[in-house]
Rosetta silent file (secondary structure, phi, psi, omega in degrees, C-alpha in Angstrom):
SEQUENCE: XXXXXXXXXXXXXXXXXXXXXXXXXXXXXXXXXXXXXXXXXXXXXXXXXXXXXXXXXXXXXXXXXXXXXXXXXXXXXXXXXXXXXXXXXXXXXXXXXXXXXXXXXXXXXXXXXXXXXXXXXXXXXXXXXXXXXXXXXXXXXXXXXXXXXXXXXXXXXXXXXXXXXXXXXXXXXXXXXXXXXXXXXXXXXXXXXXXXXXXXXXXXXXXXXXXXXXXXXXXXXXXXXXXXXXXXXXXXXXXXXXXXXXXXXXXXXXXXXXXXXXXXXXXXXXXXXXXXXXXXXXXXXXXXXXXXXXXXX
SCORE:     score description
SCORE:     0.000 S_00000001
   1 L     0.000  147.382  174.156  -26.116   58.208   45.511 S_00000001
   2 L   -76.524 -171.269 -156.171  -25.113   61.450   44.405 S_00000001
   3 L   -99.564  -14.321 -168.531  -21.289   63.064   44.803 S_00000001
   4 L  -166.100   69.089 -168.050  -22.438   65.620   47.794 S_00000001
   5 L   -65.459  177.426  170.730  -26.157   64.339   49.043 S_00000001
   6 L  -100.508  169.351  153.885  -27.134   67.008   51.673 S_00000001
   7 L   -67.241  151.512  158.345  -28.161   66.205   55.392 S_00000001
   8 L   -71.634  138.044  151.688  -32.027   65.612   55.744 S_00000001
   9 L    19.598 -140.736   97.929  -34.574   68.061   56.891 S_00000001
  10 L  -134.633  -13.219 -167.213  -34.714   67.926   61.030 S_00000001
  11 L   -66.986  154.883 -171.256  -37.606   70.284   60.867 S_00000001
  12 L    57.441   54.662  158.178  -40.821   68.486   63.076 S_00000001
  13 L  -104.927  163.222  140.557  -38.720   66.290   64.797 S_00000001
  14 L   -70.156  129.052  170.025  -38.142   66.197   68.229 S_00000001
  15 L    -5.332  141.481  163.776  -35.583   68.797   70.044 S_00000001
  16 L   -58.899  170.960  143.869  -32.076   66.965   70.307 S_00000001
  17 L   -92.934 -178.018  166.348  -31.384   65.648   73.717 S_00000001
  18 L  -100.967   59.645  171.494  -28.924   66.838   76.028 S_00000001
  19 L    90.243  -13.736 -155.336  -26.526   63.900   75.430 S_00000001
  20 L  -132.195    2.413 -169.710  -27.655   61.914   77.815 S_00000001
  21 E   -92.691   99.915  178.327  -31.003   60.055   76.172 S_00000001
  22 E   -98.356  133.850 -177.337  -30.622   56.370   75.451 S_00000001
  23 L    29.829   86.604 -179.716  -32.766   53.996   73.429 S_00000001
  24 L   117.981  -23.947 -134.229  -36.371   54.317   74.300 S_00000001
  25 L     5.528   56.571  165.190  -35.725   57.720   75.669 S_00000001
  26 E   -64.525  115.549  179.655  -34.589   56.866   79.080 S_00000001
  27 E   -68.940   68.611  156.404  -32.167   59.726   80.362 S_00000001
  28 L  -138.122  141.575 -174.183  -29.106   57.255   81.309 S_00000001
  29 L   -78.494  -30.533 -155.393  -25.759   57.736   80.385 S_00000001
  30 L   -92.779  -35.155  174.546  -24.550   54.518   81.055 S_00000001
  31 L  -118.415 -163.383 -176.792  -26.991   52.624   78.957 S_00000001
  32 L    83.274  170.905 -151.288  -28.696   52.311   75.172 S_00000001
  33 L   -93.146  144.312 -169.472  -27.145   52.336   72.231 S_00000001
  34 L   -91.570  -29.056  172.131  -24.635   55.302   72.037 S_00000001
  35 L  -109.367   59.011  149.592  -25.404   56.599   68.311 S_00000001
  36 L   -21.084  178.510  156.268  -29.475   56.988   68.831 S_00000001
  37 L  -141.106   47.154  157.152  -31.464   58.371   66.440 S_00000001
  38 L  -110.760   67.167 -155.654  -32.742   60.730   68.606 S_00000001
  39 L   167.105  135.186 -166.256  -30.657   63.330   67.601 S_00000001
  40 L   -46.503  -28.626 -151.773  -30.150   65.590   65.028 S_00000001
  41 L   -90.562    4.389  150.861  -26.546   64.381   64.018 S_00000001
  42 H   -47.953  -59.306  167.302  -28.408   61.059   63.362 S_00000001
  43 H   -56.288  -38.019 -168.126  -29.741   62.227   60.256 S_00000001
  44 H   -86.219  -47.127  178.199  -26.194   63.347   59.140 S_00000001
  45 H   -59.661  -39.186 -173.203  -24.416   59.997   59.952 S_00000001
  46 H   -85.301   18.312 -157.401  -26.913   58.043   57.807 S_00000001
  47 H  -118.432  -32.849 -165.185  -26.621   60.499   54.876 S_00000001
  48 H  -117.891  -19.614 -176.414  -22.583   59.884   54.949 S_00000001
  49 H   -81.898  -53.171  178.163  -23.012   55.997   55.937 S_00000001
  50 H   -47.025  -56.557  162.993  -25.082   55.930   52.824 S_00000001
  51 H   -56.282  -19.757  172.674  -22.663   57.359   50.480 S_00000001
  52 H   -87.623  -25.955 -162.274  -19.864   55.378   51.601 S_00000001
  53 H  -112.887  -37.416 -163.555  -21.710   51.649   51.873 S_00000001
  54 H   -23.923  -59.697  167.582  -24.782   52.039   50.159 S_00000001
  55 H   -37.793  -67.486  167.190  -22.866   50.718   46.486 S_00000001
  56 H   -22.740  -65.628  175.056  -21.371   48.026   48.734 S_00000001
  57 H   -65.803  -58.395  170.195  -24.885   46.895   49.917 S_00000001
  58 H   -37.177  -77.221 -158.907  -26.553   47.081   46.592 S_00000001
  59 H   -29.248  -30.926 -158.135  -24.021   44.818   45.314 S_00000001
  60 H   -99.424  -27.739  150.406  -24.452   42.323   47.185 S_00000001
  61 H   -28.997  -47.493 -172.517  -28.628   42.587   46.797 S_00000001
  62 L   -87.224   -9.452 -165.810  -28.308   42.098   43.449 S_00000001
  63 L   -95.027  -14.943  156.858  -25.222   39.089   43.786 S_00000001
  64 L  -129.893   88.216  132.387  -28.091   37.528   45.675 S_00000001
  65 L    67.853   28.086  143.306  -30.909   37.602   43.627 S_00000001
  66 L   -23.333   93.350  166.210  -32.968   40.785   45.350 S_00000001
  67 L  -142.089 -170.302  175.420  -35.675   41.362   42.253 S_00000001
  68 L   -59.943  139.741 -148.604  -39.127   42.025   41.527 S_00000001
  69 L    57.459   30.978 -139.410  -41.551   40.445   43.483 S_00000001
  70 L  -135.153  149.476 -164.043  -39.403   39.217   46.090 S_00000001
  71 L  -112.683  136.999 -170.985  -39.844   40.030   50.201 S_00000001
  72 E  -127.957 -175.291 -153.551  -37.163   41.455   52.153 S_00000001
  73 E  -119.138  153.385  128.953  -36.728   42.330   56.261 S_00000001
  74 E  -133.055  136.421 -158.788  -34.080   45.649   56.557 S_00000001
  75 E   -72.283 -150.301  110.262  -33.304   45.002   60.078 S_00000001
  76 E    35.156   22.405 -172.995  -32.346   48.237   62.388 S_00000001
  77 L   -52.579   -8.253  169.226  -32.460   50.577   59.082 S_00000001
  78 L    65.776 -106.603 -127.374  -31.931   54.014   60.593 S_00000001
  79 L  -118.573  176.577  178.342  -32.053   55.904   57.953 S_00000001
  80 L  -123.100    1.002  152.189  -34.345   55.580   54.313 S_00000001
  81 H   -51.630  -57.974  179.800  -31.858   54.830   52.005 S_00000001
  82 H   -62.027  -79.174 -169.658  -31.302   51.147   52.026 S_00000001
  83 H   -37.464  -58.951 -154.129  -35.786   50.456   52.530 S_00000001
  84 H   -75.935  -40.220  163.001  -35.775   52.703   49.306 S_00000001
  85 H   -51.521  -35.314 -153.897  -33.312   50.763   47.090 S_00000001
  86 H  -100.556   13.002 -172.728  -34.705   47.515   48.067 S_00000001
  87 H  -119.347  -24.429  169.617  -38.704   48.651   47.358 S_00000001
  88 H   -75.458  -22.177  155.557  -37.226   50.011   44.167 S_00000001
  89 L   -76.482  -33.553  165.940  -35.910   46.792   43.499 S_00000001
  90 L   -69.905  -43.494 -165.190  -38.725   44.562   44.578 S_00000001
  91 L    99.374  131.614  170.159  -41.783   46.377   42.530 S_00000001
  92 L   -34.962  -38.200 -168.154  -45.048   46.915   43.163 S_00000001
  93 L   -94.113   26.590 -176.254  -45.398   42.892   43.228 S_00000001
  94 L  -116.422 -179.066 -165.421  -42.551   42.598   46.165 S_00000001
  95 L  -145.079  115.115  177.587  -42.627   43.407   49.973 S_00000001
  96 E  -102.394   91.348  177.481  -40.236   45.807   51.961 S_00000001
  97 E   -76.136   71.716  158.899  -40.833   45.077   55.893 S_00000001
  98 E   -68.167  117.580 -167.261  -38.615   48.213   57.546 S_00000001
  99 E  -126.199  140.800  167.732  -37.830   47.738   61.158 S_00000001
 100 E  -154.310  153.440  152.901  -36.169   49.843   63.621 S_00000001
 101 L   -32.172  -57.676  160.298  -36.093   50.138   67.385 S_00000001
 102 L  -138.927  110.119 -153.657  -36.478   53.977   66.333 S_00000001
 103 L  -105.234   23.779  174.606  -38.078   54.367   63.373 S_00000001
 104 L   -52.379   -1.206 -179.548  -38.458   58.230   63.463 S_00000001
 105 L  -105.615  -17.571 -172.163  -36.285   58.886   60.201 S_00000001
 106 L   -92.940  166.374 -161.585  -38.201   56.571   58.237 S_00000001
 107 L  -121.061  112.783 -167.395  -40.911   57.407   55.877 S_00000001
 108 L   -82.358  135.183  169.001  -44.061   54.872   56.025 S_00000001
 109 L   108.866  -51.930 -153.159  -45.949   54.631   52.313 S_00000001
 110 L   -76.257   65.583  170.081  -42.724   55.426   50.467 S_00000001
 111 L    70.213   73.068  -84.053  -42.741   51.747   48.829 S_00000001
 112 L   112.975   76.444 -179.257  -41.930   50.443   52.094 S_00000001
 113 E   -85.429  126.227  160.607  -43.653   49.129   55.401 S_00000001
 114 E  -126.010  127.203  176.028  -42.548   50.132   58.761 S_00000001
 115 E  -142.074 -166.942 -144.976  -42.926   49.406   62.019 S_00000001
 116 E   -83.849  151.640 -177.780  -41.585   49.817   65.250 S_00000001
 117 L  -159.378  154.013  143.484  -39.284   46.244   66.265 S_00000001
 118 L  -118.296  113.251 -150.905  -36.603   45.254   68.461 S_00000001
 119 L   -70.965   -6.215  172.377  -34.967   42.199   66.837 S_00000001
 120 L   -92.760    8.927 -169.096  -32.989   41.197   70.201 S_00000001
 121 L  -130.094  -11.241 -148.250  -36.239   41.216   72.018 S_00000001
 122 L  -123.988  155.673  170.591  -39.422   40.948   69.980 S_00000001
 123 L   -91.130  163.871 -159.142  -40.210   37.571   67.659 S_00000001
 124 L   -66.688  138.887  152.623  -39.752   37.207   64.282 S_00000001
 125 L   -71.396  126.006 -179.237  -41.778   39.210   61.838 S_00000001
 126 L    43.475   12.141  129.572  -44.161   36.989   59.696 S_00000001
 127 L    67.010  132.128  154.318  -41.468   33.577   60.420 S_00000001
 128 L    69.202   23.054 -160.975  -40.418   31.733   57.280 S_00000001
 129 L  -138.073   -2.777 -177.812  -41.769   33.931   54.530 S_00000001
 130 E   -86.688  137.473 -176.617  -38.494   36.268   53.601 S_00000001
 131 E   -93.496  -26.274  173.473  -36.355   35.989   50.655 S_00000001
 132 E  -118.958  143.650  179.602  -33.823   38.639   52.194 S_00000001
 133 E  -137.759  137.620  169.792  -33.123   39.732   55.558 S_00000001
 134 E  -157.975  157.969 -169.434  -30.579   42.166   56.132 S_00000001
 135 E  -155.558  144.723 -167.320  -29.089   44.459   58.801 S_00000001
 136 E  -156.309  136.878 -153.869  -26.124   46.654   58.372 S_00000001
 137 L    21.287   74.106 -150.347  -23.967   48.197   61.324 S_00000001
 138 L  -139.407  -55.527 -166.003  -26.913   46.674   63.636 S_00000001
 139 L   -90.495   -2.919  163.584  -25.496   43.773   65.621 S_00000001
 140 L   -43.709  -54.751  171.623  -22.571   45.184   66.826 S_00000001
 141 L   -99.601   24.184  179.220  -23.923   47.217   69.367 S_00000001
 142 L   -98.134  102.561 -170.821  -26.744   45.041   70.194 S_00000001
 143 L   -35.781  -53.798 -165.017  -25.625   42.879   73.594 S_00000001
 144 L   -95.844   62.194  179.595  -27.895   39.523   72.708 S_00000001
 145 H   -84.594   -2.996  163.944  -26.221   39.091   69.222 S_00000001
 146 H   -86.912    2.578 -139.697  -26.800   35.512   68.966 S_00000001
 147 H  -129.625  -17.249 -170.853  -30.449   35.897   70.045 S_00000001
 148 H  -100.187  -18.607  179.378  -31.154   38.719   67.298 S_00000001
 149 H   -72.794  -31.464 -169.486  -29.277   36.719   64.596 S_00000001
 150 H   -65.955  -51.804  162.781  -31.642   33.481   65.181 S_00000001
 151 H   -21.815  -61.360 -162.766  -34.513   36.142   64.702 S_00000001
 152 H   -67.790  -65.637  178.375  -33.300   37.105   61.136 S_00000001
 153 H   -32.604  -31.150 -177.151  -32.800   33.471   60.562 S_00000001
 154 H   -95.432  -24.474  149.406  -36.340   32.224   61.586 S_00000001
 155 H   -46.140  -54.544  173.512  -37.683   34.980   59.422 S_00000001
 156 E   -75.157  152.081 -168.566  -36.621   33.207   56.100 S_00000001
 157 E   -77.734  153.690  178.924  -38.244   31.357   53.938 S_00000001
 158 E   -63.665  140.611 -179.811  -36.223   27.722   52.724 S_00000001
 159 E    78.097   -4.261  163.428  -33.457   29.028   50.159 S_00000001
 160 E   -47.519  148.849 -156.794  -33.742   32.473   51.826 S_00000001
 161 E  -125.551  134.326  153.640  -30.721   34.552   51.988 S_00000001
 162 E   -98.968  119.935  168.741  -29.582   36.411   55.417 S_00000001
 163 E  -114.158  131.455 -147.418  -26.830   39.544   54.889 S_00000001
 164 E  -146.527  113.762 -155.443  -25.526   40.566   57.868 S_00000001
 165 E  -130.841  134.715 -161.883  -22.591   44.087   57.209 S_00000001
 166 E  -173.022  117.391  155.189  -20.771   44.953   60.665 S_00000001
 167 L   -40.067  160.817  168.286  -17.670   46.977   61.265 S_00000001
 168 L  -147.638   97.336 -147.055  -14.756   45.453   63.145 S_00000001
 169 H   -83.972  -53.741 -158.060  -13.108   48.479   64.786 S_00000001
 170 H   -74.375   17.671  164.764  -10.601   46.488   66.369 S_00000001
 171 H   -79.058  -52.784 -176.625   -9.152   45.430   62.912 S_00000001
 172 L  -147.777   89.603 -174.349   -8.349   48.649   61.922 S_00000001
 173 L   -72.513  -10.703 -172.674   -8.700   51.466   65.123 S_00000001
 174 L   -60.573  158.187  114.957   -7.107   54.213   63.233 S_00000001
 175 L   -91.935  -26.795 -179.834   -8.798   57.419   61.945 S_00000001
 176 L  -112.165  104.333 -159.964   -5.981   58.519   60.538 S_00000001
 177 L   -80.117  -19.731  174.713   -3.912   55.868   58.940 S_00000001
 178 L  -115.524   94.827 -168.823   -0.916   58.277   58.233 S_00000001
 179 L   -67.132   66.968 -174.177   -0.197   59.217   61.977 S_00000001
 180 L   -71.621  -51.950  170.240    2.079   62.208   60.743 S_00000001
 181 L  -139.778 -159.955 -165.915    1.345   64.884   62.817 S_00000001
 182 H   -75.012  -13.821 -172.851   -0.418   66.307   66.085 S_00000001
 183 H   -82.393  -33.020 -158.967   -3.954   67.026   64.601 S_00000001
 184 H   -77.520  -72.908  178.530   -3.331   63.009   62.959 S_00000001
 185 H   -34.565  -41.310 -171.536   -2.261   61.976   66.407 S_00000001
 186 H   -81.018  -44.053  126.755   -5.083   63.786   67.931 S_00000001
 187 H   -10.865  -44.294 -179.301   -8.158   62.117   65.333 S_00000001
 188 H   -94.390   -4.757 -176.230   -6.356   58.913   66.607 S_00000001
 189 H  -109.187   -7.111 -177.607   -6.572   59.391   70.469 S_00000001
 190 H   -84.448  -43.944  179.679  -10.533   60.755   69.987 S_00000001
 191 H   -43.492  -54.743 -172.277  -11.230   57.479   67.830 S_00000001
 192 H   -54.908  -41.014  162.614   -9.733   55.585   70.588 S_00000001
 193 H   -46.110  -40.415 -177.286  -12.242   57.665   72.792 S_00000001
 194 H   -80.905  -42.447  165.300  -15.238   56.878   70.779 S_00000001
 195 H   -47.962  -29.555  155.058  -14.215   53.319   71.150 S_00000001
 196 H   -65.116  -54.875  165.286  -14.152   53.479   74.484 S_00000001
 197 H   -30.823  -40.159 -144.076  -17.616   54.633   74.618 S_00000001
 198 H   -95.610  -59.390 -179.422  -19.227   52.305   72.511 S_00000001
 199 H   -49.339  -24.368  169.223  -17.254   48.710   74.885 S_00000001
 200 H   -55.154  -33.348 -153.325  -19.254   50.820   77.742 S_00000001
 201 H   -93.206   -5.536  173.717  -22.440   50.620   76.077 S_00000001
 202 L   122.598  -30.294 -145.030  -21.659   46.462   75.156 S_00000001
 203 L   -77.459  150.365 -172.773  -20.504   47.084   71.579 S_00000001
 204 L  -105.555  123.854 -152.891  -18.421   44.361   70.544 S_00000001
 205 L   -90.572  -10.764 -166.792  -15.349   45.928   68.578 S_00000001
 206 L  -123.552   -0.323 -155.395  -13.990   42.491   67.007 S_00000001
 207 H   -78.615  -53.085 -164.194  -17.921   40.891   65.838 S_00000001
 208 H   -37.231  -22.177 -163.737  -17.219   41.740   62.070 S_00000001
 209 H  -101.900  -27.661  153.892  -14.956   39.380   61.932 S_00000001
 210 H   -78.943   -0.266  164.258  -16.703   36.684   63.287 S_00000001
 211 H   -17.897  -79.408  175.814  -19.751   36.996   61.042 S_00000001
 212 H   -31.733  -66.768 -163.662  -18.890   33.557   58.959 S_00000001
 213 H   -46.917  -37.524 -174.597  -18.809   31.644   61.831 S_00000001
 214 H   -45.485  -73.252  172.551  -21.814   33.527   63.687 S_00000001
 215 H   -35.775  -63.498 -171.105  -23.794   32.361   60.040 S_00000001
 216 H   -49.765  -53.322  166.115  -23.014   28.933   59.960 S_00000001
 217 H   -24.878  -46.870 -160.726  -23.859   28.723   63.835 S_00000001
 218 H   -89.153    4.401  157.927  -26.632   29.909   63.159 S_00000001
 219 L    97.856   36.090  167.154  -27.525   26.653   60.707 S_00000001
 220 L  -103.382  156.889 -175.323  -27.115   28.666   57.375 S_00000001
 221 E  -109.229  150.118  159.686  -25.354   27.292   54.136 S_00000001
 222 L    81.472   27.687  155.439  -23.580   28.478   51.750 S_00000001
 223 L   -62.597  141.841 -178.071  -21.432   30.922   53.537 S_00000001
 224 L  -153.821  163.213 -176.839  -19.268   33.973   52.470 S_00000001
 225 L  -172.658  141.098 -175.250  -17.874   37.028   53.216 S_00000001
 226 L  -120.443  177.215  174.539  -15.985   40.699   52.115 S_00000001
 227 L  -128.127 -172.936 -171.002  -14.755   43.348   53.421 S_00000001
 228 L  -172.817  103.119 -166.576  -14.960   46.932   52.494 S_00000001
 229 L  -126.678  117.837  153.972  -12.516   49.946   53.968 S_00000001
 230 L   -79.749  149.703  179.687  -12.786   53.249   52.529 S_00000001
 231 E  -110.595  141.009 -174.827   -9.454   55.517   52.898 S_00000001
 232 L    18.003 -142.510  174.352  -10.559   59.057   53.019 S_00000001
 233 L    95.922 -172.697  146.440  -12.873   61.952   50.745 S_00000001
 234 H    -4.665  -78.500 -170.783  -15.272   63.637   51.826 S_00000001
 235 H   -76.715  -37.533 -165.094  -18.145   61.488   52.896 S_00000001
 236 H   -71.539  -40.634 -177.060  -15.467   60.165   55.504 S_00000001
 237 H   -92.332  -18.806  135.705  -14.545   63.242   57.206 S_00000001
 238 H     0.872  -95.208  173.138  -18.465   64.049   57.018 S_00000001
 239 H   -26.495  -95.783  167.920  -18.948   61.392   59.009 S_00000001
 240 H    11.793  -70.872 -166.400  -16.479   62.105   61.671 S_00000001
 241 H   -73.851  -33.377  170.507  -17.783   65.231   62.369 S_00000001
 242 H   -54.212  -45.863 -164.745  -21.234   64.225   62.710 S_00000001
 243 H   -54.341  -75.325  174.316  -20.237   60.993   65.175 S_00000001
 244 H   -11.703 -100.719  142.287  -18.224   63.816   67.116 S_00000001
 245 H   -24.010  -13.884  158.501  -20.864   65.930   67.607 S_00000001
 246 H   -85.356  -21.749 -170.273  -23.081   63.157   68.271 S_00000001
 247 H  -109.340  -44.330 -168.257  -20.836   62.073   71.332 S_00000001
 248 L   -36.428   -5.437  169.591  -19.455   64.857   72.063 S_00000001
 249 L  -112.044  -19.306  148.216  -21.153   65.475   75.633 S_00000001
 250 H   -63.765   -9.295  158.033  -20.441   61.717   76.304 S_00000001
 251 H   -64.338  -46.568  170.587  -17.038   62.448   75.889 S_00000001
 252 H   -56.474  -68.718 -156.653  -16.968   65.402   78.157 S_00000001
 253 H   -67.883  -12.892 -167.729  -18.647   63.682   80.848 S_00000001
 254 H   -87.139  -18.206  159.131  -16.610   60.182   80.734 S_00000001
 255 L    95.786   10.372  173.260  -13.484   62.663   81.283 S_00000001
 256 L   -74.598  -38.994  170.545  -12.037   61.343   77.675 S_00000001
 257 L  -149.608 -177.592  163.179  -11.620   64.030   76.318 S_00000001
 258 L  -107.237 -132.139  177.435  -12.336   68.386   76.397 S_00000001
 259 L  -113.323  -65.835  167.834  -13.909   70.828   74.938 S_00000001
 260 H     9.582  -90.223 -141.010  -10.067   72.059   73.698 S_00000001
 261 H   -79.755  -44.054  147.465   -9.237   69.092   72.232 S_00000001
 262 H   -94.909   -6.340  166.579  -12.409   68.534   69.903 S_00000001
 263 H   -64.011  -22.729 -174.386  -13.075   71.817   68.838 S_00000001
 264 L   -93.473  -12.878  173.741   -9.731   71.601   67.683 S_00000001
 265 L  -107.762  -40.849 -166.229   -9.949   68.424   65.535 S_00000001
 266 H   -83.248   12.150  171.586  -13.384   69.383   64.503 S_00000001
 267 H   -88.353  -49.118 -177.696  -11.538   72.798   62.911 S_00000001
 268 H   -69.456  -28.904  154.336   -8.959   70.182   61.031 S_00000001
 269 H   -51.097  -74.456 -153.492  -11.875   68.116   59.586 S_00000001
 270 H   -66.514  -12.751  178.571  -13.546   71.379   58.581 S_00000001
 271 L   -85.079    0.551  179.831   -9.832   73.105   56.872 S_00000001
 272 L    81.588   32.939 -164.694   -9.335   69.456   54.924 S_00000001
 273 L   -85.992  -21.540 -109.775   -6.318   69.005   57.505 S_00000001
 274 L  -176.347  126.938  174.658   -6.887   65.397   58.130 S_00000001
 275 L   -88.342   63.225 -146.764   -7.015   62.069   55.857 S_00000001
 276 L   -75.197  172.348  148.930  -10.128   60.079   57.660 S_00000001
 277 E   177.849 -174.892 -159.656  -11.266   56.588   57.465 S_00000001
 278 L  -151.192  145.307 -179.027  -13.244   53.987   59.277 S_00000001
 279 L   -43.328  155.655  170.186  -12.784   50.971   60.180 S_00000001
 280 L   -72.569  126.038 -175.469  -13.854   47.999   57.874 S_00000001
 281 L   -72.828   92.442 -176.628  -17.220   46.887   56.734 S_00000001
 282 E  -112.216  117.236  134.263  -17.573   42.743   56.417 S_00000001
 283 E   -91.643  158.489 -150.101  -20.411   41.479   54.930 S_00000001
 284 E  -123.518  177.084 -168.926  -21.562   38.131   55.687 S_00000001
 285 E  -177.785  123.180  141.388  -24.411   36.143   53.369 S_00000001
 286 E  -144.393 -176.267 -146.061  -25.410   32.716   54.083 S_00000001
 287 E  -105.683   90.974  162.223  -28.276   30.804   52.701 S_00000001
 288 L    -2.050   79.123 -172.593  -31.523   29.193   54.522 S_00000001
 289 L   -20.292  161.151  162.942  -31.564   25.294   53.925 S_00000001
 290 L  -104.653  156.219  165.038  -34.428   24.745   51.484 S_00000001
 291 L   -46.775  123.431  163.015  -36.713   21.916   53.362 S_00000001
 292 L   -70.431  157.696  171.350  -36.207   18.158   52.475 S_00000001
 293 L   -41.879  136.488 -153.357  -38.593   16.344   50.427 S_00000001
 294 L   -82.817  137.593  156.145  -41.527   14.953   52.591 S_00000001
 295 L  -113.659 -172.492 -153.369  -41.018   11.491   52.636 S_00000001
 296 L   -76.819  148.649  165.334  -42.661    8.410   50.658 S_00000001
 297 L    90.232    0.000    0.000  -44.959    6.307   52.072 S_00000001
């Protein structure tokens, strides 16, 4: 990734909505996933998610053995970073399967197959035939997280590797880890507001941290797991301001906050007032049995 990517394009897209459009585009406030990607600020969160994790995610493609000719899943992908690393990694003689609930940001042809999926609802693509599977801030907010993990799982091939990268907000709730003053105070009572949002909509605020266990459960070997917390820059207060602006009229209407009171934080993001971060990223990796030996006789 570069030091200061730009947001992507928005032009030919559809109109945001007005705040209120969940999953599917159903007009209810109360349900769907709270950070759509039907919305402009959608583009700008995966642009800043990318620059902060992306490095993260590679690593761990290549620490398990992601190369040419080899077929991977990217679960819930958002965005076209992650499908384009991994197709650039695979080769002409590998296979990049890009799935999303809403797969309007991604770009079909660009080394890369996509189609439309919902992995807590829909059966496994092609069953047994993946060397990688991966999903990355995907099962959090998805309600039926044991029923979407067994998916990824039934999707690999024996010796197949499923990586599975999920915040744990309730680990570390701060944005601003040095509560110093009132805009630092104020960054910390809107986080706690976006956190509220997201236990409305089902998200579970503690899952990162169960990940190992989730894996094993789910009859994989060969478990492990890291974390990853960025402390400020850039990319971080980026972020922020996009999520803000993405929420921002669920905020208003859930009575969490005002108009005041983020216009006013999203002026101390834009003067460099304010030392951001995000909660911690744990990835989780475990390993497919390979099949025993048929036996004699």
């Amino acid at each position: 990734m570069t030091s200061s990517p730009r947001p992507p394009h928005v032009g030919g897209r559809p109109d945001p909505t007005d705040g209120t459009t969940a999953l599917g585009g159903e007009s209810t406030p109360a349900r769907g996933y709270l950070l759509d990607n039907a919305r402009a600020e959608a583009g700008e969160r995966f642009v800043w998610l990318a620059e902060l994790f992306d490095g993260v995610t590679r690593g761990h493609f290549d620490r398990l053995g992601v190369r040419a000719g080899s077929r991977c899943w990217e679960v819930g992908a958002g965005g076209p970073s992650i499908p384009e690393a991994l197709a650039a990694a695979v080769g002409p003689t590998g296979h990049v399967l890009t799935t999303d609930i809403d797969p309007s940001w991604l770009k079909a042809g660009d080394g890369y197959e996509v189609r439309r999926h919902d992995v807590a609802a829909d059966p496994p693509p092609e069953p047994g035939t993946f060397d990688l599977v991966h999903a990355r801030l995907v099962l959090v907010h998805v309600p039926d997280r044991a029923r979407a993990l067994a998916t990824m799982a039934a999707a690999l091939r024996p010796g197949g590797w499923l990586l599975i990268e999920d915040a744990d907000t309730a680990l570390q709730p701060l944005a601003c880890l040095d509560d110093s003053g009132p805009a630092q105070r104020r960054a910390n009572r809107l986080r706690d507001a976006v956190r509220e949002l997201l236990r409305r909509r089902g998200a579970d605020l503690r899952y990162g941290r169960t990940l190992p266990r989730a894996l094993r459960e789910a009859g994989l070997v060969d478990v492990a797991a890291r974390g990853s917390f960025p402390v400020g820059g850039p990319a971080c207060d980026r972020l922020e301001a996009a999520t803000i602006r993405h929420v921002r009229g669920e905020l208003l209407a859930a009575g969490l906050a005002d108009d005041a009171e983020i216009d006013a934080h999203l002026a101390a993001i834009h003067a460099g007032e304010l030392d951001l971060t995000l909660a911690p990223l744990i990835s989780a990796w475990g390993r497919r049995p390979a099949e025993p030996p048929p036996a004699l006789g």
